[in-house]
N, C-alpha and C positions, 0 to 999 in steps of 0.2 A: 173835831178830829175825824178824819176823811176815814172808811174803812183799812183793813190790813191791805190788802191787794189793791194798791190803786192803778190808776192807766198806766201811769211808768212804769212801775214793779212789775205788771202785766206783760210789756213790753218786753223789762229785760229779763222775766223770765222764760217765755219763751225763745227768746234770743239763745239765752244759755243751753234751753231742753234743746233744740234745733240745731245746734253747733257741736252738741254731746253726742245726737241720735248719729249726724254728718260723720261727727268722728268714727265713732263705733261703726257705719258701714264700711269705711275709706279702710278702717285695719280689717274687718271679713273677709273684704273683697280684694286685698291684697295679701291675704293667709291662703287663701284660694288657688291664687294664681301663683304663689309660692308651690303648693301643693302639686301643680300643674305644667308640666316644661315640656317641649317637645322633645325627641331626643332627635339625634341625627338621623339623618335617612340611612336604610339598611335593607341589604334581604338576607333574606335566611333561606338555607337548604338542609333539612337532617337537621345536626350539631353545628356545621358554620354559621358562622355570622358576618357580615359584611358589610363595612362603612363606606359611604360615600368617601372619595378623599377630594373632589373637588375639581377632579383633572375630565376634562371632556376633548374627545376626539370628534370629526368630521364622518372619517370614514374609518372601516374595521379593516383591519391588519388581515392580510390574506390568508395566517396560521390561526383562523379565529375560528369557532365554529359555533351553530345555537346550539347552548344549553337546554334550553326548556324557554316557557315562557314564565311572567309570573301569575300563578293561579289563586293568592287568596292576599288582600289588603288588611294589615289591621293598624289602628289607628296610628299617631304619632306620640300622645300623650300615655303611650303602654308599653311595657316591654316586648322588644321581637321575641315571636313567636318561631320555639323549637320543635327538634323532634316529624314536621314534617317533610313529604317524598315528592314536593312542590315546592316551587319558587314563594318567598310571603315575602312581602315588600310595604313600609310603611310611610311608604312617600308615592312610587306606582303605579300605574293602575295596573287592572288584573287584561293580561293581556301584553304585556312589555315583553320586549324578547332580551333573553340574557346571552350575551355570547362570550367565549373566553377560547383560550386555549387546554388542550387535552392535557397535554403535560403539566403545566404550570397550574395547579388551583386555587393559586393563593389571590390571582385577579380576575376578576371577571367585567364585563363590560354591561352596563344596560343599557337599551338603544329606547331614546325617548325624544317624541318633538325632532326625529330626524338629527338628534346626537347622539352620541356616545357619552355614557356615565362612568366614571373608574370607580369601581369598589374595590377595596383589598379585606384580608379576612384578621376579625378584629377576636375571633374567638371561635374557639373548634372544641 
């Protein structure tokens, strides 16, 4: 009688330790990335918040004026960042110019890559 462990048993057990370990990273690294979602692009001013909605223009409307530019990036996988007297953008770089109209604040425009971005305000 050959010992306990022989070559085969040897084999299928690390087959089995190897396809367990497999297992257990494949759910880690997809609780992870559950964990982790980007949100929509946004900038924020003060208490606005403002969503991308997806609509891009050429050129800016002649009742347009700059707002500001945007001054501070924080990441995508975070919430926008309130409370600031600066443009925060988590799509942007710092340096984008936001334009919009005086009267209306409910849209603004980011001018990027030589487009227009439409945000509307998703939260005040």
């Amino acid at each position: 009688m050959e010992g306990f462990i022989t070559k085969k048993r040897w084999k299928v057990w690390v087959l089995v330790v190897g396809a367990l370990v497999l297992s257990i990273a494949i759910i880690v690294h997809a609780q992870e990335r559950e964990n982790k979602w980007d949100y929509r692009p946004m900038i924020s001013l003060q208490n606005r918040i403002y969503g991308d909605t997806g609509h891009t223009q050429g050129t800016p409307l002649e009742d347009w004026v700059l707002l500001g530019k945007v001054g501070q990036n924080v990441p995508q996988t975070e919430p926008m960042v309130k409370g600031k007297s600066h443009f925060v953008s988590n799509t942007l770089p710092v340096g984008a110019e936001i334009y919009g109209d005086q009267v209306d604040e409910t849209v603004i425009w980011a001018r990027h890559n030589e487009v227009f971005i439409r945000y509307e305000l998703i939260e005040e």
